[in-house]
C-alpha positions as MATLAB code, in Angstrom:
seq = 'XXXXXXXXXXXXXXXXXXXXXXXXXXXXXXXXXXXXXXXXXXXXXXXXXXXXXXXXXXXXXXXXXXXXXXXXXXXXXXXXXXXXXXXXXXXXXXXXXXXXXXXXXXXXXXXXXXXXXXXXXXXXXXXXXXXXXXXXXXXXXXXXXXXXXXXXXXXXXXXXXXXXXXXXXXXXXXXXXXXXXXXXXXXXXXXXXXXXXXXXXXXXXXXXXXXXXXXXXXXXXXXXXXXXXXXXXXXXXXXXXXXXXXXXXXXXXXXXXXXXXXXXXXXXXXXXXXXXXXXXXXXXXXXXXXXXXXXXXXXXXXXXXXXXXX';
ca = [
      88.237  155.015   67.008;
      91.704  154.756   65.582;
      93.205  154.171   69.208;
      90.540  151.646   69.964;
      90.848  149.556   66.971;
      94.741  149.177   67.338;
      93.956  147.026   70.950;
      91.984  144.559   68.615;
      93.096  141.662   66.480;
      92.575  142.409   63.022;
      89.581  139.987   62.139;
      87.795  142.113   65.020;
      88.579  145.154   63.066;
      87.592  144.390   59.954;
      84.005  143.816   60.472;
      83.917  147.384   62.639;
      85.953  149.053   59.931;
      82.376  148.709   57.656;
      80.254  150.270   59.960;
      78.853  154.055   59.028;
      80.524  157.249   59.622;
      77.288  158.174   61.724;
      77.733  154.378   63.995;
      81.107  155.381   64.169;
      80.077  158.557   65.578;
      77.541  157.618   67.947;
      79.014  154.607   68.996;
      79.041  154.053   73.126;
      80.139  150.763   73.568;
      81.806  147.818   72.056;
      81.079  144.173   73.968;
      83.270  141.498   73.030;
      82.497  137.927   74.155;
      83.888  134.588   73.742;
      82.110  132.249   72.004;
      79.179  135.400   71.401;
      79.083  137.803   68.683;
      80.453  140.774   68.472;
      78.066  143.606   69.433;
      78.136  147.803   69.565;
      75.878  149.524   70.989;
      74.922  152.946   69.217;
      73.293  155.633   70.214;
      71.276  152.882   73.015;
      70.680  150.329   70.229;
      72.658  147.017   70.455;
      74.174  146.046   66.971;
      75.214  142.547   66.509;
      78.244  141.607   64.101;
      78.318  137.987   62.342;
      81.352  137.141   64.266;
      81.546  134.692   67.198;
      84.813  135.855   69.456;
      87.005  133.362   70.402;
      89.536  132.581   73.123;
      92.323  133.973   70.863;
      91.052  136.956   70.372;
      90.109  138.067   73.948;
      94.171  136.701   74.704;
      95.322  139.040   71.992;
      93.461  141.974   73.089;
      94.548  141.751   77.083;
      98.112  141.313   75.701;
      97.855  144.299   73.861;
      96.520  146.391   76.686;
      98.762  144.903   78.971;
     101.702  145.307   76.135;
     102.232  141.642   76.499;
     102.923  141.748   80.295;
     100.246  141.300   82.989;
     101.763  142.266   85.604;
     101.591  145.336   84.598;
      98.273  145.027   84.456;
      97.883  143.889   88.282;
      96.405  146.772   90.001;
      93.230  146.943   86.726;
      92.756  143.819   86.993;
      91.769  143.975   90.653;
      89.429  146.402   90.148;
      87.989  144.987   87.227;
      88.222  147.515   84.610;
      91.335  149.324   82.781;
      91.706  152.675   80.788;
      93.450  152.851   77.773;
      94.956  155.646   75.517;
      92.705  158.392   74.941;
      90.317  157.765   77.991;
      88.353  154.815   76.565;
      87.804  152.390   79.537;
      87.792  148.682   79.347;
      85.348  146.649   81.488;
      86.354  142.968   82.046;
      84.665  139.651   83.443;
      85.928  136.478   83.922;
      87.537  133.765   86.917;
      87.726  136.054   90.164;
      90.441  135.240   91.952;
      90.050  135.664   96.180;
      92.637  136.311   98.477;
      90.931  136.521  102.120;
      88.087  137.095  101.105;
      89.194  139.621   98.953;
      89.350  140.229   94.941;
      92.723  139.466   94.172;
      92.365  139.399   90.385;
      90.280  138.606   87.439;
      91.861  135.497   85.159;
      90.824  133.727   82.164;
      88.739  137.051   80.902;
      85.953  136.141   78.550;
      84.029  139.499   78.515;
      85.077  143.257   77.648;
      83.235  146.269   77.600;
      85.043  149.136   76.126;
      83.107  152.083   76.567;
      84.150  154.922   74.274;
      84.977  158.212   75.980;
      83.063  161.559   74.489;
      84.640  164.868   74.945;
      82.291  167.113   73.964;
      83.445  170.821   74.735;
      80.588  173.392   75.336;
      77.770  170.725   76.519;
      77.606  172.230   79.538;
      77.327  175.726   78.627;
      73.783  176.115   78.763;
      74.291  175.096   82.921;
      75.963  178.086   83.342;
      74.278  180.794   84.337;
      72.561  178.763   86.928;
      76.117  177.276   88.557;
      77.894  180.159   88.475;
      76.540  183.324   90.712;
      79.156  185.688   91.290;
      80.842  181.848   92.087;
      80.920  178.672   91.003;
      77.606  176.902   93.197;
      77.988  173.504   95.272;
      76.499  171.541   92.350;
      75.303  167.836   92.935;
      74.524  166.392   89.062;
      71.924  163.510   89.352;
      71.572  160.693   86.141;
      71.594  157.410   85.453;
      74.547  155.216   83.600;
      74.818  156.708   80.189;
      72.565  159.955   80.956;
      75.459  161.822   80.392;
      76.821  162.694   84.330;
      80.484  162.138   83.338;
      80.483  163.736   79.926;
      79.052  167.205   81.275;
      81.212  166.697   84.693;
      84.158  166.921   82.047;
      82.995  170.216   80.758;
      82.177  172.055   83.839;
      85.839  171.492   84.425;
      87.313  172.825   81.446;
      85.158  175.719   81.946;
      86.441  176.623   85.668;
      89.973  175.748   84.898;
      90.227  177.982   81.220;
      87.471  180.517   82.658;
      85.048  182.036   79.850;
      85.900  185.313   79.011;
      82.554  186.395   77.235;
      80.840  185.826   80.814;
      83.452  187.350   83.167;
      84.242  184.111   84.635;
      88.348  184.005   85.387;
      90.151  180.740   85.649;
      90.088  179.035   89.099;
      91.923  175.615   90.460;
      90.480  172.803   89.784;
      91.129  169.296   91.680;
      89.797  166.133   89.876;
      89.446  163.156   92.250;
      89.010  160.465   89.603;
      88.767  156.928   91.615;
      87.826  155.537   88.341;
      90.072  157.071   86.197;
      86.570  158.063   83.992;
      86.639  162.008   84.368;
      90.126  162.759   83.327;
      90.415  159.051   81.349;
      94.066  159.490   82.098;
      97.045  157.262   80.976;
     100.468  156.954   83.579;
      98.755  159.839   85.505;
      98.318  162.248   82.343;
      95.231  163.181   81.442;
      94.080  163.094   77.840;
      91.081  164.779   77.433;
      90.854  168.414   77.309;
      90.592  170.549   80.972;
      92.247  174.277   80.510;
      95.684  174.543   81.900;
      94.364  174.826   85.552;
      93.290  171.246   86.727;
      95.156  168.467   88.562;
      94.174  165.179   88.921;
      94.439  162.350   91.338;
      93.835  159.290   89.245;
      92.886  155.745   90.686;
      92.189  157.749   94.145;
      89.886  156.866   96.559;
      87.296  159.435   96.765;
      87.244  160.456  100.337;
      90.842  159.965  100.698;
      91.424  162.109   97.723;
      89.888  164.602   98.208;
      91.696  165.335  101.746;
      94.727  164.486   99.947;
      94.107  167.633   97.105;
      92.686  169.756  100.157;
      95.940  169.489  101.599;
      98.442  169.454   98.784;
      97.325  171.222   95.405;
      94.861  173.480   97.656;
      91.885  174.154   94.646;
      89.296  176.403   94.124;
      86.623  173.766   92.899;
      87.011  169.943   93.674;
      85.310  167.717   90.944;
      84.490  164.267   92.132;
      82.328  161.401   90.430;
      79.939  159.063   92.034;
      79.841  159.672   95.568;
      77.384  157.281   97.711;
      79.749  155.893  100.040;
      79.340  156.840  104.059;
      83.255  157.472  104.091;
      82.033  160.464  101.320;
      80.056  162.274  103.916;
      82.800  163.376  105.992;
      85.228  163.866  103.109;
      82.476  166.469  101.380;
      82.210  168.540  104.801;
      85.414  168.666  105.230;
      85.701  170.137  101.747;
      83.225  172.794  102.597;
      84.458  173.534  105.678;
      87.800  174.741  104.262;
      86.266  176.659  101.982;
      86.412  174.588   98.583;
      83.368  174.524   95.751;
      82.127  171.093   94.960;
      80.668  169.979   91.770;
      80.217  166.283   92.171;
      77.983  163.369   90.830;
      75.654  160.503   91.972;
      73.144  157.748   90.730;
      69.832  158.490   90.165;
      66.917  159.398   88.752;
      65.957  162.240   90.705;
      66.320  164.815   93.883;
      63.462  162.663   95.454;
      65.066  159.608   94.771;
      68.113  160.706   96.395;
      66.370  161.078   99.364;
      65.641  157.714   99.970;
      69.134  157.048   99.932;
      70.636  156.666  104.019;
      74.338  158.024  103.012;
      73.215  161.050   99.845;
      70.268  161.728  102.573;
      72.538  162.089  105.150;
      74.737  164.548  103.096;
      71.426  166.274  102.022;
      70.703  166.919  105.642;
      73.919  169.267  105.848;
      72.230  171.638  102.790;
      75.682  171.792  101.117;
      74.437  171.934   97.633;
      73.113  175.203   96.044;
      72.225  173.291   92.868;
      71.129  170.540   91.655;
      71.161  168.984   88.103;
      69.046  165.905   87.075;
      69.980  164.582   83.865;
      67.815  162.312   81.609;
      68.194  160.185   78.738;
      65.160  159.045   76.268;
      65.150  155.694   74.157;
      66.193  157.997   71.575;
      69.325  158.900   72.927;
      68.300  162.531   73.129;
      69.485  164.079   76.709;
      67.861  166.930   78.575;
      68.701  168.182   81.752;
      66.415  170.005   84.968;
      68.442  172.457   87.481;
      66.890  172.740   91.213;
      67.836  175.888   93.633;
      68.929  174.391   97.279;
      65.540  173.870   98.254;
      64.362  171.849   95.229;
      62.478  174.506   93.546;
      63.375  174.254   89.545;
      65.089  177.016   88.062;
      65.791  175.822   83.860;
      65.312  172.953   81.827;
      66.185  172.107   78.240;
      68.132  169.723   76.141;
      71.620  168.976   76.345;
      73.898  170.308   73.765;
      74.931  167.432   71.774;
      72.228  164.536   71.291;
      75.220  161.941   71.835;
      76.868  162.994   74.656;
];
């Protein structure tokens, strides 16, 4: 929280600086809006603040970001979103700006969602013995926004790149394509969350293009990719296979039979790549649990995941 509240003016601050150590820790997002009060949203619960942004503050926190210069800012901006120090990614909405047709930038921002990144080492443990046989499995993890995809995505990665010596897993390569820059939440092409000391990472990346481009050049053992859906993924992901490379990768969704419904996941479905599958599920609680399929949908496990707030 400390990195996130230096971004904000101070009147901002002040009001989150009274919320409880268990908000604090359970906190997912903060929304600021002009002209709206401030909200958080905890554990899936929006929480409302008795303080209506204004126009100076959403200036003073895109100068801050941007360390007073917005040009440094360009590339975000087109794209709608930027990360900041310690992964946390800011969301913003405001003027579009089109060039041909095309999203240029985003000016006179009135909305930002900063979603607070999670590390949470060890929540994927209890997927291991069903994604590693002898190898790491062609994995396809299936949830919702805020199910917890990205969090356990993060851990599966630490886990192949540091190895787990109490299972007899060794270390392997690990290549991150993070289009997003939401898996490795990195900052001038460092990533600051925690991944072993066997992982690199193309950040900002298209995904297809990426992942040729780590094929080619950093040559991994696993590739970790978030969010495919795209038909440019198809070919990308088969060409992955083909030279040999384990893929643990996300999409949107409820559900394996959801996915099927879906012309560009069906199509990559067709090619029986994946040897597991992982839906994830989130209650109005909060509370996540988590269902592993073999490759031909029959279910293997199912239990909670480790940590409630993931």
């Amino acid at each position: 929280m400390e990195m996130v509240l230096s971004f904000l003016p101070k009147k901002l601050c002040a009001h989150l600086q009274g919320m409880t150590p268990m908000m604090i820790e359970k906190m997912e997002e903060l929304r600021i809006r002009v002209g709206r009060p401030l909200e958080v949203i905890v554990g899936g619960h929006p929480f409302f603040f008795p303080y209506e942004v204004t126009p100076s503050d959403a200036e003073q926190i895109l100068n801050s970001i941007g360390q007073f210069s917005l040009y440094t800012l360009e590339e975000e901006l087109k794209r709608g979103y930027i990360t900041i120090a310690g992964g946390h990614r800011v969301g913003l909405a405001g003027k579009v700006i089109l060039e041909n047709g095309v999203v240029k930038a985003i000016r006179d921002i009135s909305s930002f969602n900063i979603r607070i990144a999670r590390e949470k080492i060890g929540a994927a443990e209890p997927l291991t013995a069903y994604l590693y046989n002898g190898e790491w499995q062609h994995t396809l993890l299936i949830g919702a926004p805020q199910s917890g995809k990205t969090t356990i995505l993060r851990d599966i990665a630490r886990m192949i790149s540091s190895g787990m010596d109490s299972e007899g897993i060794a270390p392997q390569k690990v290549g991150i394509v993070d289009e997003r820059s939401e898996i490795a939440g990195c900052v001038h092409g460092v990533p600051q969350l925690s991944f072993g000391p066997r992982v690199d990472v193309l950040d900002g990346c298209p995904k297809a293009e990426g992942m040729m481009m780590m094929i080619r050049s950093m040559s991994p053992d696993v590739l970790i990719v978030d969010e495919i859906g795209r038909v440019e993924d198809t070919q990308a992901v088969l060409e992955a296979v083909n030279a040999g490379i384990k893929l643990i990768i996300t999409t949107h969704g409820h559900t394996l039979e959801d996915l099927k419904k879906r012309p560009f996941i069906s199509e990559i479905l067709r090619h029986n790549i994946f040897e597991r599958f992982v839906e994830l599920q989130r209650t109005k609680s909060g509370t996540r649990s988590y269902s592993v399929f073999d490759s031909a949908g029959a279910q293997l496990s199912s239990g909670k995941v480790v940590s409630s707030d993931v």
